[in-house]
C-alpha positions as YAML, in Angstrom:
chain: A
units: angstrom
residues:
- id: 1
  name: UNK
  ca: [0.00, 0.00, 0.00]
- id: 2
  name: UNK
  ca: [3.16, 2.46, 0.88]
- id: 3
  name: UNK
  ca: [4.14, 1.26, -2.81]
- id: 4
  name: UNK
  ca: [0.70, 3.13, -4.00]
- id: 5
  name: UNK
  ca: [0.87, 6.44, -2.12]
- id: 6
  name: UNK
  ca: [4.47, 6.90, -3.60]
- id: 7
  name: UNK
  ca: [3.22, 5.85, -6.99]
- id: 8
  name: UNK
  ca: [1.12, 8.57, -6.61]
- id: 9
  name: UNK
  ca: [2.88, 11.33, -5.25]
- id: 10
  name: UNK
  ca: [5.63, 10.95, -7.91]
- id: 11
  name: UNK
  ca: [3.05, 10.67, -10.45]
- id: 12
  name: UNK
  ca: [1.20, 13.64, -9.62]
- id: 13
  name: UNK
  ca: [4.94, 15.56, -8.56]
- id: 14
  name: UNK
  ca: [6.25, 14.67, -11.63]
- id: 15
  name: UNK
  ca: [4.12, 15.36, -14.03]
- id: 16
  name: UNK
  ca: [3.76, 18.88, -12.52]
- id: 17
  name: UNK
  ca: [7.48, 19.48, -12.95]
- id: 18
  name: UNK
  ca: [7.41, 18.14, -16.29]
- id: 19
  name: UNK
  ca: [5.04, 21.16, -17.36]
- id: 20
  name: UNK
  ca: [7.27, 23.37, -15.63]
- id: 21
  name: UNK
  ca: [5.89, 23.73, -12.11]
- id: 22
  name: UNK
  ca: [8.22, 24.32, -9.27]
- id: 23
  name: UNK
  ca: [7.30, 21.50, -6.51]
- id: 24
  name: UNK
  ca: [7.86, 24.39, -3.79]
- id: 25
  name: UNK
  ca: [4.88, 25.95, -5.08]
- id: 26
  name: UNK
  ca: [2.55, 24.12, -3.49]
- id: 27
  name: UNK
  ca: [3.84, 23.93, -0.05]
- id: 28
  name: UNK
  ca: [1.55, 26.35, 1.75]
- id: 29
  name: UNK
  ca: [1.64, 25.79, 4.86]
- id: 30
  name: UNK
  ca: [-1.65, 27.55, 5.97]
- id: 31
  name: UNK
  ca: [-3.50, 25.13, 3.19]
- id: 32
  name: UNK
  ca: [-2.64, 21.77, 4.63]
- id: 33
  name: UNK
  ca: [-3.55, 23.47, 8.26]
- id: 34
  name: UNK
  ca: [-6.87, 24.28, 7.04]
- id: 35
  name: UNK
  ca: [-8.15, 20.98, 4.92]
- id: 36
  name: UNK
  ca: [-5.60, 18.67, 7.40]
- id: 37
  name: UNK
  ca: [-7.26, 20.32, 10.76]
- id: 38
  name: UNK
  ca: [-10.97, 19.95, 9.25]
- id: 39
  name: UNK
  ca: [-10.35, 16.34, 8.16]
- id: 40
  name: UNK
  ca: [-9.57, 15.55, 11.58]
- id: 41
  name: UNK
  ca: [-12.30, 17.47, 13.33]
- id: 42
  name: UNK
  ca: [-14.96, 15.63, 11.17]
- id: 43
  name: UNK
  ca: [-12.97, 12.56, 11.92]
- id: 44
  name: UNK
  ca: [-13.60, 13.51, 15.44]
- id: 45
  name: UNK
  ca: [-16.74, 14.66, 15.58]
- id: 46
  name: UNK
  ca: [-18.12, 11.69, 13.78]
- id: 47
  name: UNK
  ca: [-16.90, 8.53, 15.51]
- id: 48
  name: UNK
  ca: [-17.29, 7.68, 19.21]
- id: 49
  name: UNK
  ca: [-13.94, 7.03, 21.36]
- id: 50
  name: UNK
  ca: [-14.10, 3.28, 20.53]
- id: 51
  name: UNK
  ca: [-15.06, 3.55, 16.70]
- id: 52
  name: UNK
  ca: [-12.06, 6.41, 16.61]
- id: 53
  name: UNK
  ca: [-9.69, 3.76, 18.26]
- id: 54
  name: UNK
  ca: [-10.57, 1.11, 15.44]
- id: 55
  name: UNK
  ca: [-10.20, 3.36, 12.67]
- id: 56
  name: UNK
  ca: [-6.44, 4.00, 14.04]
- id: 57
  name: UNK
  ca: [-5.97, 0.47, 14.63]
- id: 58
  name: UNK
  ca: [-7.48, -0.35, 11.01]
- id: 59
  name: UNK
  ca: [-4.98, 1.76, 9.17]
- id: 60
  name: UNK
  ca: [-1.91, 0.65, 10.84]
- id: 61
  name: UNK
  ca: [-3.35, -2.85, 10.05]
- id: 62
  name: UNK
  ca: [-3.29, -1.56, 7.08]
- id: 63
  name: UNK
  ca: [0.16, 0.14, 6.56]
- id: 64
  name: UNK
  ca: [1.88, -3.25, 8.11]
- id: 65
  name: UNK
  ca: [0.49, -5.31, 5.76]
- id: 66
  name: UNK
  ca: [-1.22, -7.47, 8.27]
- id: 67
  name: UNK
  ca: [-3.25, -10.08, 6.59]
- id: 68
  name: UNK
  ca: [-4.20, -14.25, 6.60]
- id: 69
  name: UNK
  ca: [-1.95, -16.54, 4.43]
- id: 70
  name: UNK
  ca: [-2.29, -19.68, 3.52]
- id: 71
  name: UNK
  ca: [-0.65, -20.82, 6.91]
- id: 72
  name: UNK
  ca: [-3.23, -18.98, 8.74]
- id: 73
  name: UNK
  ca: [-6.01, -20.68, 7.09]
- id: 74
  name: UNK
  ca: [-4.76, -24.16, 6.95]
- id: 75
  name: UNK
  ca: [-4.01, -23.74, 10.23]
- id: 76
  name: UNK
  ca: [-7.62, -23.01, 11.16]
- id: 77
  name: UNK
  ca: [-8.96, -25.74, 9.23]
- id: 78
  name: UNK
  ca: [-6.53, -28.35, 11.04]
- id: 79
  name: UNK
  ca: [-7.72, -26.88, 14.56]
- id: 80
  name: UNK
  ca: [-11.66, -27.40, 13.52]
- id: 81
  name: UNK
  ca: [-10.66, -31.20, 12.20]
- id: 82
  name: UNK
  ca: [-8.90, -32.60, 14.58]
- id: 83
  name: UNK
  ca: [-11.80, -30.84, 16.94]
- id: 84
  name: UNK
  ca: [-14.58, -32.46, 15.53]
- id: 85
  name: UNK
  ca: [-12.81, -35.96, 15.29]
- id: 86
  name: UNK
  ca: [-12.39, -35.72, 18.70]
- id: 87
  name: UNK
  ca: [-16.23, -34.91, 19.23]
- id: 88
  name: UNK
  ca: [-17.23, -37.52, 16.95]
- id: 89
  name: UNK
  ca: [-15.22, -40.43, 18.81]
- id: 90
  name: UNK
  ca: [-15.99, -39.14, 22.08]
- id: 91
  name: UNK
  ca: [-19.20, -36.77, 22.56]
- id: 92
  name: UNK
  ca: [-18.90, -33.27, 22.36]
- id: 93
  name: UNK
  ca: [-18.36, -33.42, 26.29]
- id: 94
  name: UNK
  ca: [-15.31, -34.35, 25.01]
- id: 95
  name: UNK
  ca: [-14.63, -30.53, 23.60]
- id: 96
  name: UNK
  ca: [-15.76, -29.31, 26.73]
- id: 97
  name: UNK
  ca: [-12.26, -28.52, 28.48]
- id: 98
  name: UNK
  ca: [-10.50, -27.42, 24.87]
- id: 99
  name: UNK
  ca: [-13.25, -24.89, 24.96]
- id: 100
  name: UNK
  ca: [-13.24, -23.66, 28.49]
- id: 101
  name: UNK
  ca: [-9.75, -22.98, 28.19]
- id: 102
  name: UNK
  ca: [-8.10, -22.98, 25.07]
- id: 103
  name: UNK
  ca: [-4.47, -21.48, 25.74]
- id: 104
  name: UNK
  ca: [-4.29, -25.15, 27.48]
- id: 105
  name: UNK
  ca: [-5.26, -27.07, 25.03]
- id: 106
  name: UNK
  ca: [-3.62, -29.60, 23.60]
- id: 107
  name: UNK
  ca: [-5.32, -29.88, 20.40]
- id: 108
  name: UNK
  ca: [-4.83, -25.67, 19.87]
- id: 109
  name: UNK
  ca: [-1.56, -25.26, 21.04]
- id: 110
  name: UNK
  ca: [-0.53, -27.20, 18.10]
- id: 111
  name: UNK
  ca: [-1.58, -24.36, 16.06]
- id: 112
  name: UNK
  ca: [-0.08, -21.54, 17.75]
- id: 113
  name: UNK
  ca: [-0.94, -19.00, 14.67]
- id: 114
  name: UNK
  ca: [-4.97, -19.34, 15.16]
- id: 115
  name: UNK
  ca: [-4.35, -19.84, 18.93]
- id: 116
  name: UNK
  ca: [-2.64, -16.28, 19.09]
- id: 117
  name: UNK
  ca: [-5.69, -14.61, 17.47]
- id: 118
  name: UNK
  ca: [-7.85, -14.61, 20.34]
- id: 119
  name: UNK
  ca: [-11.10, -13.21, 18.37]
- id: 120
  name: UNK
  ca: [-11.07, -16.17, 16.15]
- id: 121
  name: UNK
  ca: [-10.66, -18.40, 18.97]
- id: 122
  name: UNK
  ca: [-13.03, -16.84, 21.20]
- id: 123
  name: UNK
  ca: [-15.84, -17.24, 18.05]
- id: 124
  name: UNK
  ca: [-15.40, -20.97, 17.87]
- id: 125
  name: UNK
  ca: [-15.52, -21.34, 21.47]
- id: 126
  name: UNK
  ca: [-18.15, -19.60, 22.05]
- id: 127
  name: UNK
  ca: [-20.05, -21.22, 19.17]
- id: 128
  name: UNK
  ca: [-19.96, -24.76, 21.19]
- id: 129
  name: UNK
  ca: [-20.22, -23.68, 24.97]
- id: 130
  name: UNK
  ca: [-23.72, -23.70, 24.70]
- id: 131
  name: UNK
  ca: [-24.22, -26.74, 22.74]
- id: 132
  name: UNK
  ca: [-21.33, -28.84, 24.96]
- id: 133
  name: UNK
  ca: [-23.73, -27.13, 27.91]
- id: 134
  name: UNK
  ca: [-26.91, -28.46, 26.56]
- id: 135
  name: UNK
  ca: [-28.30, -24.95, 26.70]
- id: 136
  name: UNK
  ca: [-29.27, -24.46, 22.52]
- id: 137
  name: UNK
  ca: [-30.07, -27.56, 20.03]
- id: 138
  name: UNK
  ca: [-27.77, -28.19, 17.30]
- id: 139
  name: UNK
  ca: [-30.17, -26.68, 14.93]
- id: 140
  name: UNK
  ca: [-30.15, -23.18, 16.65]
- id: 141
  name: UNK
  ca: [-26.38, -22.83, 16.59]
- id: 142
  name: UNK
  ca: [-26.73, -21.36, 13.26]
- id: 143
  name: UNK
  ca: [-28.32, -18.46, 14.06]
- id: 144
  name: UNK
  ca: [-26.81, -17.47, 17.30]
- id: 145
  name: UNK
  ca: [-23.08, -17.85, 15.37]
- id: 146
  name: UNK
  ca: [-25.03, -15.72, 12.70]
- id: 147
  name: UNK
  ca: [-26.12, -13.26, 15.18]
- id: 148
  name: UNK
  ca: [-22.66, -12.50, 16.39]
- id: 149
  name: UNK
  ca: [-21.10, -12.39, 12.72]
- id: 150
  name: UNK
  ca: [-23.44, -10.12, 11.78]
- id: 151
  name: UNK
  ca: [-22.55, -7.38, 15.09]
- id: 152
  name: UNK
  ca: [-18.87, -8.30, 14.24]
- id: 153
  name: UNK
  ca: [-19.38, -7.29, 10.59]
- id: 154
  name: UNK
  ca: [-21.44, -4.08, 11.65]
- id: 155
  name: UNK
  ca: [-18.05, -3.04, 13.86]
- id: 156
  name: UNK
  ca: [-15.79, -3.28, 10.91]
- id: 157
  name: UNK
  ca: [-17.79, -1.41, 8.62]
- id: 158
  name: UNK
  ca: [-17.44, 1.84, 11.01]
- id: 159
  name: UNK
  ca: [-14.05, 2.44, 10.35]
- id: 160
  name: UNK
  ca: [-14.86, 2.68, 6.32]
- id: 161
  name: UNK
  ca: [-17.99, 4.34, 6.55]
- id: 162
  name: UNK
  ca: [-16.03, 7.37, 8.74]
- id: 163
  name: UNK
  ca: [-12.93, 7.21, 6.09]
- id: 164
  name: UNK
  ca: [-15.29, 7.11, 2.99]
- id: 165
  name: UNK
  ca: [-17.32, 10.07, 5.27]
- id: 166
  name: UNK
  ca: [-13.90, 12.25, 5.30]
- id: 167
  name: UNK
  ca: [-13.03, 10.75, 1.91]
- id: 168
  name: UNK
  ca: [-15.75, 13.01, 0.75]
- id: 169
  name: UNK
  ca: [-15.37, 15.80, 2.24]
- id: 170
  name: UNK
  ca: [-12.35, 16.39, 1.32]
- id: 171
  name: UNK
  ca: [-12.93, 18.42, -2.15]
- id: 172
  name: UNK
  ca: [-15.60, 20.75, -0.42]
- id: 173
  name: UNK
  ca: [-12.90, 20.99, 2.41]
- id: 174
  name: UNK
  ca: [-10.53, 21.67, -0.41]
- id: 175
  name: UNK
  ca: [-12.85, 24.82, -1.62]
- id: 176
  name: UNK
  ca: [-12.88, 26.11, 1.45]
- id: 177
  name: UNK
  ca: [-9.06, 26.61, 1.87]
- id: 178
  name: UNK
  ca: [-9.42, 28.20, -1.49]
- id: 179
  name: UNK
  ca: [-12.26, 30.27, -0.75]
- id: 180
  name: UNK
  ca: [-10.20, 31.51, 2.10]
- id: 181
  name: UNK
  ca: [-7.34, 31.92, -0.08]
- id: 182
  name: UNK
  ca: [-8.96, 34.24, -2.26]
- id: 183
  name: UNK
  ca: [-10.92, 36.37, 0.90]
- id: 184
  name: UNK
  ca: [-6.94, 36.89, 1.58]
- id: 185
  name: UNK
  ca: [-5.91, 37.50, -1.93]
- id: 186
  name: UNK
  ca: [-8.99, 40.52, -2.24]
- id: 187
  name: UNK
  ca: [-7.37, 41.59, 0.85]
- id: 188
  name: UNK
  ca: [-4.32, 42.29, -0.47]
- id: 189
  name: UNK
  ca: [-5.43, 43.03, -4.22]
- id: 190
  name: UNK
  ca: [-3.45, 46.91, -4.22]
- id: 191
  name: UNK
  ca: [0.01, 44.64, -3.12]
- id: 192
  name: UNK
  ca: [0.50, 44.23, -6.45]
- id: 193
  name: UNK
  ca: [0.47, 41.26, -9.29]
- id: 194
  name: UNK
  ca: [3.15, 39.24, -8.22]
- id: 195
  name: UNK
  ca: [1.62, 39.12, -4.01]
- id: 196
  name: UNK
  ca: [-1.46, 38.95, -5.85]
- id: 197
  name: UNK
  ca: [-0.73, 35.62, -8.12]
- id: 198
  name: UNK
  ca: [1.21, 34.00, -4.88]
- id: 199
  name: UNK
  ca: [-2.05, 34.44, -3.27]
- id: 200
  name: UNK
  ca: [-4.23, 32.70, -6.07]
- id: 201
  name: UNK
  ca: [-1.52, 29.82, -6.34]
- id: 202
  name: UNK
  ca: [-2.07, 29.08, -2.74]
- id: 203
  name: UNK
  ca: [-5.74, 29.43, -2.87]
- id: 204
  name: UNK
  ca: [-5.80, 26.81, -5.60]
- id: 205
  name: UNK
  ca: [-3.09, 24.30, -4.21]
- id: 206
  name: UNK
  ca: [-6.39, 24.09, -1.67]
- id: 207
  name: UNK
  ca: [-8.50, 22.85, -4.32]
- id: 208
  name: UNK
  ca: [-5.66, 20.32, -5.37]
- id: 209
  name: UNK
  ca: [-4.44, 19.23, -2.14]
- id: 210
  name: UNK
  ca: [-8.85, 18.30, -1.27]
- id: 211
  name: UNK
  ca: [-9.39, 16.64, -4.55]
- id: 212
  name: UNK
  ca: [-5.59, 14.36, -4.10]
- id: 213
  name: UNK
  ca: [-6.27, 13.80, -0.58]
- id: 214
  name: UNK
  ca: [-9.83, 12.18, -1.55]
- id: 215
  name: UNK
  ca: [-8.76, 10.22, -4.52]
- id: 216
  name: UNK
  ca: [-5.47, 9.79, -3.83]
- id: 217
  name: UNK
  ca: [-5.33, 8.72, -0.45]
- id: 218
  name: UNK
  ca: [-8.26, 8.80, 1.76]
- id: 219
  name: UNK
  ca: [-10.72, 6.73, -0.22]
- id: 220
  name: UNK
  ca: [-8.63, 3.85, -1.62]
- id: 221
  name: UNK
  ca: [-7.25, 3.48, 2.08]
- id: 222
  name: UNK
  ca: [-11.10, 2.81, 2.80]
- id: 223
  name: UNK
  ca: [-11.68, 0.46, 0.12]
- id: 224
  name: UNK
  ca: [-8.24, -1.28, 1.58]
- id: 225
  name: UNK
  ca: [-9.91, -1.79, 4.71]
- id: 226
  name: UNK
  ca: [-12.61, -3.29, 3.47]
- id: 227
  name: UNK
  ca: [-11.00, -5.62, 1.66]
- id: 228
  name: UNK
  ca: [-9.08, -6.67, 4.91]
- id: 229
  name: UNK
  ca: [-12.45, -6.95, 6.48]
- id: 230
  name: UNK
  ca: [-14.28, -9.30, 3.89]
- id: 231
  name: UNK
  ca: [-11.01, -11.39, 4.10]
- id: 232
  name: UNK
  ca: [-11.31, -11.14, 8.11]
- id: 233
  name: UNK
  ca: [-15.30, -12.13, 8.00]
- id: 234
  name: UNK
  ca: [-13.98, -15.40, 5.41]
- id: 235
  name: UNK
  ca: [-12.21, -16.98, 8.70]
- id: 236
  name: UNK
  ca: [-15.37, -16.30, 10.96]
- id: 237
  name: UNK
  ca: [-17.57, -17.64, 8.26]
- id: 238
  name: UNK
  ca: [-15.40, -20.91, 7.34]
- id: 239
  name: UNK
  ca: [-15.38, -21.38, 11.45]
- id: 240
  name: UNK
  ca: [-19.41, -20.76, 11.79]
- id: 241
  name: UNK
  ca: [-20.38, -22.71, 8.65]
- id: 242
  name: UNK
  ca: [-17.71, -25.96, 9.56]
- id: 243
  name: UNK
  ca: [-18.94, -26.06, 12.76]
- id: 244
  name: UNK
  ca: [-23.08, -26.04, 12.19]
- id: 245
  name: UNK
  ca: [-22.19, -28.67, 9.76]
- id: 246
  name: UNK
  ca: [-20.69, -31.11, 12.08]
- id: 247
  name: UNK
  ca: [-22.66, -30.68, 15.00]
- id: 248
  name: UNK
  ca: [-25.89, -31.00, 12.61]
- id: 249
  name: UNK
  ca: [-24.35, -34.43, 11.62]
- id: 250
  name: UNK
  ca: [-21.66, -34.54, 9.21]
- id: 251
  name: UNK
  ca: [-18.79, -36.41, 9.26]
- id: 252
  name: UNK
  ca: [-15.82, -34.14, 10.17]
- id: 253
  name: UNK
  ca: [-13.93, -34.30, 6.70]
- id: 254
  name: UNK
  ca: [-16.62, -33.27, 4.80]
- id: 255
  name: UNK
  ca: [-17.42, -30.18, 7.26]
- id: 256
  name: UNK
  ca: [-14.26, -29.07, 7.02]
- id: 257
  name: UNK
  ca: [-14.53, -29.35, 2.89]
- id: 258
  name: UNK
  ca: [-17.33, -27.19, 4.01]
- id: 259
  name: UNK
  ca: [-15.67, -24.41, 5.57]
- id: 260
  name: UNK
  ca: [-12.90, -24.46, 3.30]
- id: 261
  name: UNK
  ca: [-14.99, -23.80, 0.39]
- id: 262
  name: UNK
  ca: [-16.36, -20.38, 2.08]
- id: 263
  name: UNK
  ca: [-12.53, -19.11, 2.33]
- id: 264
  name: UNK
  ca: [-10.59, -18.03, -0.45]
- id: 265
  name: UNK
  ca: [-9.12, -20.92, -2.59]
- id: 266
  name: UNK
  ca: [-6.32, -19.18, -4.09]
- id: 267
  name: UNK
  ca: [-4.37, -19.27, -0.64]
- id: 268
  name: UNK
  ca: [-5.60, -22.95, -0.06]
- id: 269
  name: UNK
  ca: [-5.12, -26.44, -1.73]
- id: 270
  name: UNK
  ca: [-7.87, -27.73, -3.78]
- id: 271
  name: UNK
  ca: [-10.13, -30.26, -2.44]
- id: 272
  name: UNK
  ca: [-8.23, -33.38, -3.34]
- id: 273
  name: UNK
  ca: [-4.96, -32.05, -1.54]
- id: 274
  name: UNK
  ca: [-6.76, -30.38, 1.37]
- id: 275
  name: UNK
  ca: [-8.22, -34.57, 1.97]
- id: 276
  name: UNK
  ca: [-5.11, -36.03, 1.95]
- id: 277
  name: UNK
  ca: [-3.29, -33.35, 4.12]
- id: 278
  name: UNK
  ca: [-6.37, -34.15, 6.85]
- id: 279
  name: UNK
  ca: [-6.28, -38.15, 6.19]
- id: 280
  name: UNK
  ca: [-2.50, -37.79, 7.37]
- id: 281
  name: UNK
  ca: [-3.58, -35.62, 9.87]
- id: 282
  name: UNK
  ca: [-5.99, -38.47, 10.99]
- id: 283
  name: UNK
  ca: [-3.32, -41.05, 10.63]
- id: 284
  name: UNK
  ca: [-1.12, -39.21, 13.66]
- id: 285
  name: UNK
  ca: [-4.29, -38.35, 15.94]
- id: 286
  name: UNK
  ca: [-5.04, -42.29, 15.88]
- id: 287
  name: UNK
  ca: [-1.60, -42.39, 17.33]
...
């Protein structure tokens, strides 16, 4: 994403030196006070302390490239198999101790990737407490896992909706720097032509420095973090959609086929290599 932004700040930089401009030009320092400190106030002013600390958290997400691989994913799908064999052979009561406390589990602390993210984890224990507990029937586990995806995916869609909000704004913020550019330049109309066209030039790098910030930066950082988020919702999915199919019956191999064909398959072996990887996997839990 760093790549991007420098794409296009050298892009738009050079370009303007190619027709002659002077980069210096447009450093006025007053401009990026005015359209920078607005940004931020409507930033401010339109997300509660807790959305506010997610957006901040989503962009550095964002900047350090944190994302699933194919690792992460496989494994997630190891930790659900080797889960649901164990349910299968000996009664979910069987889960009940992996799920009360997972940091000591044996079967998760073989996967120390999913184990570390502790939303993830939390989700699939969750999902079986109350089934293990005998307090919901199989058949209303759906819903209640699709009850809590749905808040979860409500949460991360704050964080774009304020960025695309700012995203915006930021032309009409842009006019207003210029507007205020020119209130100064009518000011100071008897100083002469060249005070005069210094004015203008830093009215209008106002207009410039709204419409880049928009389109150059603000809104495709958005759209990057909601691509991270329908990537995020693809592990809570694959976790809610493996597990309803095993406790409503199916055999654990096939409901983990299940969940991994809601995830993305170009991080993930096809369906013939993802069997035998979980038949060997089988193999050394029989051990």
């Amino acid at each position: 994403m760093i790549l991007g932004f420098l794409i296009v700040v050298v892009s738009v930089l050079g370009a303007f030196v190619m027709g002659g401009g002077k980069p210096y030009v447009l450093l006025h320092l007053s401009e990026f006070v005015c359209i920078g400190g607005i940004a931020i106030g409507i930033l401010i002013v339109s997300s509660p302390p807790g959305l506010l600390r997610g957006i901040f958290r989503k962009v550095r997400d964002s900047f350090t490239g944190k994302s699933a691989d194919a690792e992460d994913y496989m494994e997630m799908l190891k930790t659900l198999y080797e889960l649901f064999v164990l349910g299968r052979r000996n009664g979910l009561i069987a889960l009940e101790d992996h799920m009360l406390d997972p940091q000591n589990s044996s079967i998760f602390q073989k996967y120390p990737r999913f184990l570390a993210d502790k939303e993830k984890v939390e989700f699939l224990c969750n999902g079986l407490k109350p089934l293990i507990s005998g307090r919901i029937k199989p058949e209303q586990l759906d819903g209640l896992m699709q009850a809590e995806l749905d808040a979860k995916a409500e949460e991360n869609d704050g964080p774009v909706h304020i960025l695309q909000l700012v995203g915006d704004s930021l032309p009409g913020i842009g006019i207003i720097a210029a507007v205020l550019g020119i209130i100064n330049t009518m000011a100071a109309i008897t100083d002469g032509p060249t005070k005069v066209g210094q004015r203008v030039a830093a009215a209008l790098t106002g207009t410039f420095l709204g419409v880049l910030g928009a389109y150059g930066f603000v809104n495709p950082l958005a759209h990057r973090i909601k691509m991270a988020n329908i990537n995020e919702m693809q592990f809570f999915v694959a976790i809610q959609k493996g597990v309803v199919s095993f406790v409503n019956g199916m055999p654990p191999l096939m409901a983990v086929e299940v969940a991994r064909r809601s995830l993305d398959t170009r991080l993930l072996p096809d369906s013939d290599e993802m069997e035998m990887l979980l038949k060997g996997l089988n193999s050394q839990i029989g051990r």
